[in-house]
C-alpha positions as CSV (number, residue, x, y, z in Angstrom):
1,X,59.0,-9.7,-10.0
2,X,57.8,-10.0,-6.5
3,X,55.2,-12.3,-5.2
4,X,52.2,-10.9,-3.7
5,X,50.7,-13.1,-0.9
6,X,47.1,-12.7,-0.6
7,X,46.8,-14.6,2.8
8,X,44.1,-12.6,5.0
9,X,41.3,-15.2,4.1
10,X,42.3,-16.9,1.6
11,X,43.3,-20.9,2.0
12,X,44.5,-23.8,0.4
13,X,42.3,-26.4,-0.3
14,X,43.3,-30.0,-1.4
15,X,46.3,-27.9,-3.2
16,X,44.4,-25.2,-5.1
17,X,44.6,-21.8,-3.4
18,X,40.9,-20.3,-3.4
19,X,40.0,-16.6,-3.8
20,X,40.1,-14.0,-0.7
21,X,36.9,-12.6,0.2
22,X,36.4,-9.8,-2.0
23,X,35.2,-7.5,1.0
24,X,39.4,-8.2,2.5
25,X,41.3,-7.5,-0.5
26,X,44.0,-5.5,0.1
27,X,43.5,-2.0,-0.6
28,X,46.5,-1.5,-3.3
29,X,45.2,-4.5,-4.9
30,X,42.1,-2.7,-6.1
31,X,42.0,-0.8,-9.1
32,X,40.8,2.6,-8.5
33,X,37.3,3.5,-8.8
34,X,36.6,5.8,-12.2
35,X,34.4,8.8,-12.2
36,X,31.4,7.0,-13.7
37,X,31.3,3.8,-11.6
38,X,31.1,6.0,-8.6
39,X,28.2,7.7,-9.9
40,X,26.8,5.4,-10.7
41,X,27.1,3.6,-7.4
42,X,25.4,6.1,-6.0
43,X,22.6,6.4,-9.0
44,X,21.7,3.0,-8.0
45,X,21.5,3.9,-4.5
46,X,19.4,6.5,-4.9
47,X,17.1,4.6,-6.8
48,X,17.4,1.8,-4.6
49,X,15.8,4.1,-1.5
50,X,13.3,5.9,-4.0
51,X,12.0,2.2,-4.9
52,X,11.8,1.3,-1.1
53,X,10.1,4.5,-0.6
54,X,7.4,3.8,-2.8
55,X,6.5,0.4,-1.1
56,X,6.9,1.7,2.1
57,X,4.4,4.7,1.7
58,X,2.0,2.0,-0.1
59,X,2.3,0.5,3.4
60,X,2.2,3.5,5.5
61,X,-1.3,4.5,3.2
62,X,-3.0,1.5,3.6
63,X,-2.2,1.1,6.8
64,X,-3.4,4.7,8.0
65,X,-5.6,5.8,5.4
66,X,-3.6,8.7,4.4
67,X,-5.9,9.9,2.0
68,X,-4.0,9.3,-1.2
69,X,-4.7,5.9,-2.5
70,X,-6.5,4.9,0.9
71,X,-9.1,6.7,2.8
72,X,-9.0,7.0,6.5
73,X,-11.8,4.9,7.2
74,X,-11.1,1.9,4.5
75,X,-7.5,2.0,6.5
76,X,-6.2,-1.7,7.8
77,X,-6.5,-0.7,11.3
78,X,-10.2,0.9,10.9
79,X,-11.2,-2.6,9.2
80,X,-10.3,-2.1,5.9
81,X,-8.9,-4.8,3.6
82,X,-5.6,-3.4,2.1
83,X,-5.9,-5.6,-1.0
84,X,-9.4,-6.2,-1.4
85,X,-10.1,-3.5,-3.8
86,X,-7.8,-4.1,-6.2
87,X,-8.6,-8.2,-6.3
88,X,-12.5,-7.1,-6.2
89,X,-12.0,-4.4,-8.9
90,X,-9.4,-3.7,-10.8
91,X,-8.2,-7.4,-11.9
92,X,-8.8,-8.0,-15.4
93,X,-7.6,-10.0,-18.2
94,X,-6.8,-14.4,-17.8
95,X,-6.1,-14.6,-14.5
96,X,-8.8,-12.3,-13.1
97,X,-11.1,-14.6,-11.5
98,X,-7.7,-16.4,-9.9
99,X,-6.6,-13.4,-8.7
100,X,-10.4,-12.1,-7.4
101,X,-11.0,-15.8,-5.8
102,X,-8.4,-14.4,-3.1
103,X,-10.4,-10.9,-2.2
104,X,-11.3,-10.4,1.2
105,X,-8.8,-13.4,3.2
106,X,-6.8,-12.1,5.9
107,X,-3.6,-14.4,4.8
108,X,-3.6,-12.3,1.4
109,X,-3.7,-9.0,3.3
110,X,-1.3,-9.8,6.1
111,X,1.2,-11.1,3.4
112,X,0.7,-8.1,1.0
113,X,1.4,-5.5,4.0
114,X,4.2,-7.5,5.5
115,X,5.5,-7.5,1.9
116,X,5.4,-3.6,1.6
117,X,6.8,-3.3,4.9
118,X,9.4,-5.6,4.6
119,X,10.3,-4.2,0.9
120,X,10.5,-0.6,1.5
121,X,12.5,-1.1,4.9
122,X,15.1,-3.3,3.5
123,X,15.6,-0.8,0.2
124,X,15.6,2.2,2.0
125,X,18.4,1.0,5.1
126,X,20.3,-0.6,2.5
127,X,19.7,-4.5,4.1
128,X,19.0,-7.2,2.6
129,X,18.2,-6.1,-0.8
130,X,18.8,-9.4,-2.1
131,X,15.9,-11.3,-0.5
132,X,13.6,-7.6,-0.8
133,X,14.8,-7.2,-4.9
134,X,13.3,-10.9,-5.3
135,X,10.0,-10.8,-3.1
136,X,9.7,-7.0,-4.6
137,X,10.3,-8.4,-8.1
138,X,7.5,-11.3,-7.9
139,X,5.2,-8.8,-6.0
140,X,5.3,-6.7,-9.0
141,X,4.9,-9.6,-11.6
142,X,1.6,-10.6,-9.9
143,X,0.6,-7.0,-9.9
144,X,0.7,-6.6,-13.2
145,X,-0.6,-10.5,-14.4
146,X,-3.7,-9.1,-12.0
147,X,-4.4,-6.5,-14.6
148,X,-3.3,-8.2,-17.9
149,X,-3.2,-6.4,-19.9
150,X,-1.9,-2.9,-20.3
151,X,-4.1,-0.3,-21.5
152,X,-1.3,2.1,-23.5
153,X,1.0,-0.8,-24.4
154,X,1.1,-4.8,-25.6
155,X,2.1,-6.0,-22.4
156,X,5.2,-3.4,-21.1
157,X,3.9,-1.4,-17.8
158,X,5.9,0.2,-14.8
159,X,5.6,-3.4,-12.7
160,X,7.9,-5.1,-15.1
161,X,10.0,-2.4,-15.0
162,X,9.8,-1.5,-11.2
163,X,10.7,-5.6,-11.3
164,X,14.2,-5.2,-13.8
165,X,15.0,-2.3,-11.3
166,X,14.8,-4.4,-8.6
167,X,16.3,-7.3,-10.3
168,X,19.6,-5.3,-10.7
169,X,19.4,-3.8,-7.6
170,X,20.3,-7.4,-6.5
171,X,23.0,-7.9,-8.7
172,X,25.1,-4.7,-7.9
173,X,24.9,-5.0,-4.4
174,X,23.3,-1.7,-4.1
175,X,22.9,-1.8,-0.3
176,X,26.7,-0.9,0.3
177,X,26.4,2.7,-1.4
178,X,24.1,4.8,1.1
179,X,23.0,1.8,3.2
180,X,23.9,-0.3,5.8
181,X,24.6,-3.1,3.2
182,X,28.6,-3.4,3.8
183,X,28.3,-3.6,7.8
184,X,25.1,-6.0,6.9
185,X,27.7,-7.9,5.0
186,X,29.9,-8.5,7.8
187,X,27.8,-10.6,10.3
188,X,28.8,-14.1,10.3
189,X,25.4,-15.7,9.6
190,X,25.2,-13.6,6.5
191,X,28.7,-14.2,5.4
192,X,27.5,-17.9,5.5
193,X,24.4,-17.4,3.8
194,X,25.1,-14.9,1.1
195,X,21.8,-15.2,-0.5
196,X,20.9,-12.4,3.0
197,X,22.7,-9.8,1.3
């Protein structure tokens, strides 16, 4: 039996041989893909830039006024307060007053619109995900402990469910299929800091 040499980033350290990078295995090392892993690469990729789609027009809305959630002249840049509506008006349940104690401060609305920007650009380009799946994620928990609770359901709504989805997004590296997540992968500073993935 021959030896394979997996050299091309891998090293020895104090006599134990670490791991190569996963991104540099050699190509005939890797098992080939099956049928329904690659579609459901790119079923998580398509959900991945549906999801950043969604916070991204929440953004583009609020910002504008498009006339779907936001009228033109409650838009941020005619005055309006993206998020003091919903802290004014539609909080309910424990943490109501918490939540409506923050209605009307420009930190909450700067953060809130950064947030949706930030979100939806990293889904949709595929960079990132990792740091826009968690902010996402605890965006959409707050969301829904603003409205506690649910009005067709015990406690289960679509922003615990938009937070799973994100949540797994993370964990499948779902940047790489459709995205810029692979090339993303490659720059030094993020190879260091994997959490930037």
């Amino acid at each position: 039996m021959s030896n394979i040499h997996l050299t091309h980033r891998g090293r020895h350290q104090g006599g134990a041989a670490t791991l190569p990078d996963p991104d540099f295995v050699h190509p005939e090392l890797i098992a080939p893909e099956s049928r329904s892993a690659r579609a459901a690469r790119y079923v998580g990729a398509g959900l991945r830039i549906a999801l950043g789609w969604v916070f991204l027009w929440a953004f583009l809305d609020k910002l504008f006024g498009l006339g779907f959630a936001t009228e033109r002249g409650s838009s941020w840049l005619n005055g309006g307060s993206p998020t003091e509506g919903f802290l004014n008006f539609a909080t309910k349940g424990p943490f109501a007053d918490a939540f409506g104690a923050l209605a009307g401060y420009a930190v909450v609305d700067w953060l809130f619109m950064v947030g949706l920007a930030g979100i939806g650009l990293a889904l949709i380009t595929g960079v990132g995900v990792r740091v826009a799946a968690v902010s996402g994620a605890v965006m959409m928990v707050l969301m829904w402990a603003a409205a506690l609770w649910p009005e067709n359901n015990p406690f289960m709504d679509d922003h615990l469910v938009y937070a799973g989805l994100l949540v797994m997004l993370a964990l499948t590296d779902a940047g790489r299929t459709l995205g810029l997540g692979g090339l993303w992968a490659k720059v030094p500073f993020v190879q260091r800091h994997g959490w930037l993935k």
